[in-house]
C-alpha positions in Angstrom: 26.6 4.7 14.5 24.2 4.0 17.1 22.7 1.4 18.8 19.4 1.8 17.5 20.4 1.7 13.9 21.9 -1.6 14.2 18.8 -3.0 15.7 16.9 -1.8 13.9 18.6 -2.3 10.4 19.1 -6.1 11.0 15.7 -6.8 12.2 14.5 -5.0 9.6 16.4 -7.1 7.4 15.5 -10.6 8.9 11.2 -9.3 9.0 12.0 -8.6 5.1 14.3 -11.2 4.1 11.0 -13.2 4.8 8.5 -11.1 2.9 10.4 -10.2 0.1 11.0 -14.2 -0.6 7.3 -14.0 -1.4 6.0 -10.8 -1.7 8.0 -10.1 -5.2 5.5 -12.8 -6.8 2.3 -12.3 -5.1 0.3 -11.5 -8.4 1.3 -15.5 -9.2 0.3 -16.5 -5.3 -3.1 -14.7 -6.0 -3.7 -16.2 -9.5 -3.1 -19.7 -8.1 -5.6 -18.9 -5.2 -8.7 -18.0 -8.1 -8.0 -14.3 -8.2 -8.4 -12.5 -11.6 -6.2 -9.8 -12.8 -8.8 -7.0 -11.5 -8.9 -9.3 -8.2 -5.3 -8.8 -8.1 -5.3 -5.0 -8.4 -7.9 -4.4 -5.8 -5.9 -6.6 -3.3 -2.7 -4.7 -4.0 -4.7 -1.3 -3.6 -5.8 -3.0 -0.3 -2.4 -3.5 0.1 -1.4 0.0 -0.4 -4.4 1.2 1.7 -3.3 -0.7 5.0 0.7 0.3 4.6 0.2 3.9 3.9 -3.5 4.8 6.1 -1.5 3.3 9.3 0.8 5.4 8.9 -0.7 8.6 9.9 -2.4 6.9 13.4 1.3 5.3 13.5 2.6 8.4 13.8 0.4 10.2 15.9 1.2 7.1 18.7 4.5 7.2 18.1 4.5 11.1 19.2 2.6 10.2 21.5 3.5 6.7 23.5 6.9 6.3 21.8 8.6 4.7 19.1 10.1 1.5 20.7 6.2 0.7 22.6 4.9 1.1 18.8 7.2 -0.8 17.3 7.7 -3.9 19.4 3.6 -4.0 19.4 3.8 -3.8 15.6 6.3 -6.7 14.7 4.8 -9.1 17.6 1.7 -8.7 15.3 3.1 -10.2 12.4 3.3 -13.7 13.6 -0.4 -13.9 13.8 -0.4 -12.4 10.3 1.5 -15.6 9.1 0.0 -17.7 10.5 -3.2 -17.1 9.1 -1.4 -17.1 5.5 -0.3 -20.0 6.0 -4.0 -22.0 6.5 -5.2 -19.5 3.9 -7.0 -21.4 0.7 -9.1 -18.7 -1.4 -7.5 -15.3 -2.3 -9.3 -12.7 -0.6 -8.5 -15.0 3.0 -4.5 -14.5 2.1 -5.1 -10.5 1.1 -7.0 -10.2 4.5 -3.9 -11.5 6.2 -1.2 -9.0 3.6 -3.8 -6.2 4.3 -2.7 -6.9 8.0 0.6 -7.2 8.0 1.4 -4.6 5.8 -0.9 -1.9 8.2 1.2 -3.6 10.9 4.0 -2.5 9.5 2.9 0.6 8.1 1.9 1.7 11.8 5.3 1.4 12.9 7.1 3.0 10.0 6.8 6.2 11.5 8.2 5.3 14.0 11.1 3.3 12.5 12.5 6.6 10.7 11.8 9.3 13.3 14.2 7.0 15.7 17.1 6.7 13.7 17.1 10.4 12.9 16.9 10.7 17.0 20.0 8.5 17.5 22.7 10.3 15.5 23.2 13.6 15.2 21.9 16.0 12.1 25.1 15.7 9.8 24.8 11.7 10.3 21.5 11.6 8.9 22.3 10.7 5.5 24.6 7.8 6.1 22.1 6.9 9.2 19.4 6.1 6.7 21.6 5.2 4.3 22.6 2.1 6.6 19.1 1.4 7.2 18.1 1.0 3.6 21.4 -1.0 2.7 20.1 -3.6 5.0 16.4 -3.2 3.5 17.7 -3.5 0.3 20.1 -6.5 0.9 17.1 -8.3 2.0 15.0 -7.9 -0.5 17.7 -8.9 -2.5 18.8 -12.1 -1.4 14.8 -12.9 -0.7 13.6 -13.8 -4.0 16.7 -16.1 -4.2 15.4 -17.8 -0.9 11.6 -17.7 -2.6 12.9 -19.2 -6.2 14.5 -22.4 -4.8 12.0 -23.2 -1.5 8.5 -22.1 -3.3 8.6 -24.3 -6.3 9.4 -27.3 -3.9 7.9 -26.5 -0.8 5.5 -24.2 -1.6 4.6 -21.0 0.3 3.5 -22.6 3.4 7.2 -23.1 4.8 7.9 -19.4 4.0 5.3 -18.7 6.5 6.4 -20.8 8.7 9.7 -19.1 8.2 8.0 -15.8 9.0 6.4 -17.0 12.2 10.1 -17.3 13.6 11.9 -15.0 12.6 8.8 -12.3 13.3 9.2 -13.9 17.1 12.7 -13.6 17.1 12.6 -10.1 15.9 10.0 -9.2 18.5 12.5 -10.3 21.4 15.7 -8.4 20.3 14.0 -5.4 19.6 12.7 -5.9 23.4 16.3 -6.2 24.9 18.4 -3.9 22.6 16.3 -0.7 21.5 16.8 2.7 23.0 13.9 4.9 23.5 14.2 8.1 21.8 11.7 10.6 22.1 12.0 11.9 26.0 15.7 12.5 24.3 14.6 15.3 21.9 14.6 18.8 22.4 11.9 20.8 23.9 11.7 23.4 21.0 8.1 23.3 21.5 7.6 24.7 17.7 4.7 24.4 15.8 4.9 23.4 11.8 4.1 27.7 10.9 1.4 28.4 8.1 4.4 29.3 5.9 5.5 25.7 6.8 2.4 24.0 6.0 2.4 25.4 2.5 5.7 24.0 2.3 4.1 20.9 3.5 2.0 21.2 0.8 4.3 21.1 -2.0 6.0 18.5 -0.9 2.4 16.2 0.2 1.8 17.1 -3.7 4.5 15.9 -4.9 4.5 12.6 -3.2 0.3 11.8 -4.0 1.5 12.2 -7.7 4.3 9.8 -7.4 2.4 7.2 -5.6 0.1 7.4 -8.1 2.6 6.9 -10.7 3.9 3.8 -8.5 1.1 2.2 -8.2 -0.1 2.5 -11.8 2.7 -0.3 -12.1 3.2 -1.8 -8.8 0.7 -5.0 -9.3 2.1 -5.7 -12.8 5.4 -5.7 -13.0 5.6 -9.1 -12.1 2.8 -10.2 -14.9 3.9 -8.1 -17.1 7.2 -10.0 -17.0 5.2 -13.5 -17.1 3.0 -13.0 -19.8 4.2 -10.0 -21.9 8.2 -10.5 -21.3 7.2 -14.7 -20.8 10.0 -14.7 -17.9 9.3 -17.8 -16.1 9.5 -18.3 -12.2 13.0 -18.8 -11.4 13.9 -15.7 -14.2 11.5 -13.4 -12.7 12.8 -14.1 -9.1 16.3 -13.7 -10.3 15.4 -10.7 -11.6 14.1 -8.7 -8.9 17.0 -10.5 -6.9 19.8 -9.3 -8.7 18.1 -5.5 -8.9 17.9 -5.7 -4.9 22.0 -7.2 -5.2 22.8 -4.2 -7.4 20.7 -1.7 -5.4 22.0 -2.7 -2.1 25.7 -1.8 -3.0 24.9 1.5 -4.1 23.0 2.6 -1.5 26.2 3.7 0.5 27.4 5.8 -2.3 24.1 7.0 -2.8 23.8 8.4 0.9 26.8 10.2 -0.1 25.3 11.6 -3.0 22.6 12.8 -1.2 24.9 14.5 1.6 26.0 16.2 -1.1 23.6 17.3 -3.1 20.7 17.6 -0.5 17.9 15.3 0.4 15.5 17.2 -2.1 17.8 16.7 -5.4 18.3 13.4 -4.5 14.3 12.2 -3.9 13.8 14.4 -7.6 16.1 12.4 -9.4 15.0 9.1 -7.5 11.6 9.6 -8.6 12.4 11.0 -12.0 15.0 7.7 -12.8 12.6 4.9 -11.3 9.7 6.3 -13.3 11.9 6.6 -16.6 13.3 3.3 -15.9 10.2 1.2 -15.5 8.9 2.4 -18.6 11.4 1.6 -20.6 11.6 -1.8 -18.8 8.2 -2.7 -20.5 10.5 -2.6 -24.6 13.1 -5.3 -22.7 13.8 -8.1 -25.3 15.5 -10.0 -22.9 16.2 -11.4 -19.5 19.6 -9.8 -19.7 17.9 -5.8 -20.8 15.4 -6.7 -18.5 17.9 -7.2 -15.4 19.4 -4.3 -16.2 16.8 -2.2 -16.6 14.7 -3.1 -13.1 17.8 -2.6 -11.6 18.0 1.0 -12.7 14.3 1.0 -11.2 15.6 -0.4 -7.9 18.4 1.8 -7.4 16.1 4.7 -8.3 13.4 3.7 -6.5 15.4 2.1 -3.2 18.7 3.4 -2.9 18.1 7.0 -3.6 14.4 8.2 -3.4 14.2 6.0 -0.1 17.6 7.4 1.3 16.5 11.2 0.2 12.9 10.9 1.6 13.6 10.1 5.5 16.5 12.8 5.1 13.9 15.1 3.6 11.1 15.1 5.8 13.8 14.7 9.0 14.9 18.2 7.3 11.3 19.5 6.8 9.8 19.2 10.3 10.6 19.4 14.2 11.6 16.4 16.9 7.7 17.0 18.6 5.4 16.4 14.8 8.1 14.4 12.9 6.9 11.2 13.4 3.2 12.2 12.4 4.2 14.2 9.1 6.2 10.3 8.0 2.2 9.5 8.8 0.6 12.4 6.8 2.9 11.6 3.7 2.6 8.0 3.9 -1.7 8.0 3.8 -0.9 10.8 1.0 1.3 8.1 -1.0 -1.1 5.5 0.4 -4.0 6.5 -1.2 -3.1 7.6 -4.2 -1.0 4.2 -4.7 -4.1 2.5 -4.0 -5.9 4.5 -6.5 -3.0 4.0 -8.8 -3.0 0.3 -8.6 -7.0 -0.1 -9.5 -7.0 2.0 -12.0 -4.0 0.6 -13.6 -5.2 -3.5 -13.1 -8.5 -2.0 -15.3 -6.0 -0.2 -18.0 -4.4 -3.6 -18.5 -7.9 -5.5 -18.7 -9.3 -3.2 -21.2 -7.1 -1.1 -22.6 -3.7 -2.1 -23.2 -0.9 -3.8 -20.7 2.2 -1.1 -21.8 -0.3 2.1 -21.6 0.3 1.8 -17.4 3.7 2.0 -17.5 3.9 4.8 -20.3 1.5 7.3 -17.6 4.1 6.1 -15.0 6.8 8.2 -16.9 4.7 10.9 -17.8 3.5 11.6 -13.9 6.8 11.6 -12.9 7.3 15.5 -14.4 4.6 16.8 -12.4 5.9 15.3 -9.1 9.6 16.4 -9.3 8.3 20.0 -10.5 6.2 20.0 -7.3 9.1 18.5 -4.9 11.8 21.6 -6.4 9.8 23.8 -4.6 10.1 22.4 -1.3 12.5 24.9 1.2 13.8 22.5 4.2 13.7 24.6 7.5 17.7 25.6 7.1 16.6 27.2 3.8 13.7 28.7 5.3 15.4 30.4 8.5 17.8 32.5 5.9 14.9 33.4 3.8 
């Protein structure tokens, strides 16, 4: 495996040991700060809006200037982002500083995915990604273990502080140990045809409905499993921690899976077993079902979708627009996450807390429907 893969699997992995540690219960973080539940959806649709916008300009720059340039730019940002959380005292002051760090690290994203495809060859793909999402995953797996013993006695200052070094440390390896990419791809100088871009189409489609479905839930899983569930601190933490543990370990089969049944099967039955899963979550009668069930959600959600989609749009485009069609998908999933997570925060407030969850399941038909009729450009020559 390449160079670049390592790099940029572990300091992925140390950037989101730190956020996950926290980010997994930032509805509570938010509550204690004076924010309401609606307060709490608009922030995460904030959220949303900053990681999936950047995206697109991400990957415009990183056609453009390069992917290493963006990236090391991106992560050196995050230690200001920290900072400021950590002198934060209202709400809104602490989603100013998420907003940030999350469009920080949307911006790279692009970037992040078009340069592992570029450092192995086409048949690695799978297991490329699949390598770089193991590490992800194993992060945000042992995270919220990290968060449920340090943020009941430290609070989430030290976190931050936590994120301030490692975000610095990150920076510097990147610096020494990354590869650029891009002057190493071909010089097919093809253009995405009109044929393509309805292929594009199908495939934007299909992702705006899932993020919708994604972010009818996002924001309230975690109070759902507070006040609904009544999980306390340490059981919702383990919980997410152990689904991360689980999802981690299959990611390596998973990228298997996918090699063998093709990026797009695998993305349609990652977004068809995470949306299925998460609604049945909501009926859990215990910590035990509801372990199990998130799980399912993670591995869905993580392991497969997330393996399947860099292989997918890899498979769907050329080396000279890759990076920007990651973008165009991304503010696509972006904004209809964002629009996903308002409009489920009001659901909860005035309707009724399991209806959000329930149109998660139901969207996810739509969206897979949508995604079978993607061709990838292999498919598309023989036609």
């Amino acid at each position: 495996m390449d160079r670049n893969v390592h790099v940029l699997s572990i300091t992925g992995f140390l950037i989101d040991l730190v956020s996950s540690s926290w980010y997994m219960v930032l509805p509570l973080y938010l509550e204690e700060l004076g924010a309401s539940t609606i307060a709490i959806g608009a922030s995460y649709a904030f959220i949303s809006i900053g990681w999936y916008t950047l995206q697109f300009p991400g990957g415009l720059f990183g056609d453009k200037i390069g992917r290493k340039t963006l990236i090391l730019f991106c992560t050196f940002i995050f230690i200001p982002c920290y900072v400021l959380l950590s002198i934060a005292q209202v709400w809104w002051m602490a989603t100013l500083a998420i907003v940030v760090y999350w469009a920080s690290n949307g911006l790279e994203y692009p970037s992040f995915n078009s340069m592992i495809a570029e450092s192995v060859s086409m048949k690695e793909w799978e297991m490329a990604f699949a390598t770089y999402v193991f590490f992800i995953n194993l992060s945000w797996a042992i995270g919220p273990l990290i968060g449920a013993f340090i943020i009941p006695l430290f609070g989430f200052q030290l976190i931050f502080y936590i994120g301030i070094i490692i975000s610095g440390f990150c920076t510097i390896i990147q610096c020494f140990f990354l590869r650029e990419t891009l002057h190493k791809t071909s010089k097919d100088k093809r253009k995405i045809s009109l044929r393509m871009s309805k292929n594009l189409m199908y495939f934007l489609a299909s992702c705006s409905i899932f993020g919708l479905a994604y972010g009818l839930v996002s924001p309230l899983i975690a109070l759902y499993a507070n006040k609904i569930l009544e999980l306390s601190f340490f059981e919702i933490e383990l919980m997410f921690s152990i689904a991360q543990f689980a999802t981690c370990f299959i990611t390596p089969p998973c990228g298997l899976i996918i090699k063998k049944i093709g990026s797009k099967h695998g993305l349609a039955v990652g977004i068809f077993g995470s949306c299925l899963s998460i609604t049945i979550w909501v009926f859990s009668r215990s910590l035990w079902t509801a372990i199990i069930l998130i799980s399912l959600f993670s591995i869905f959600l993580f392991s497969l979708r997330d393996t399947a989609y860099g292989s997918l749009v890899s498979n769907i485009t050329v080396p000279q627009t890759r990076a920007t069609v990651f973008g165009i998908a991304a503010i696509t999933i972006g904004i209809s996450t964002a629009i996903g997570s308002t409009v489920g925060s009001y659901i909860w407030e005035f309707y009724n807390p399991i209806l959000p969850f329930i149109l998660c399941g139901i969207l996810s038909f739509p969206s897979v429907l949508l995604l079978l009729k993607v061709k990838i450009l292999s498919e598309k020559t023989s036609d």
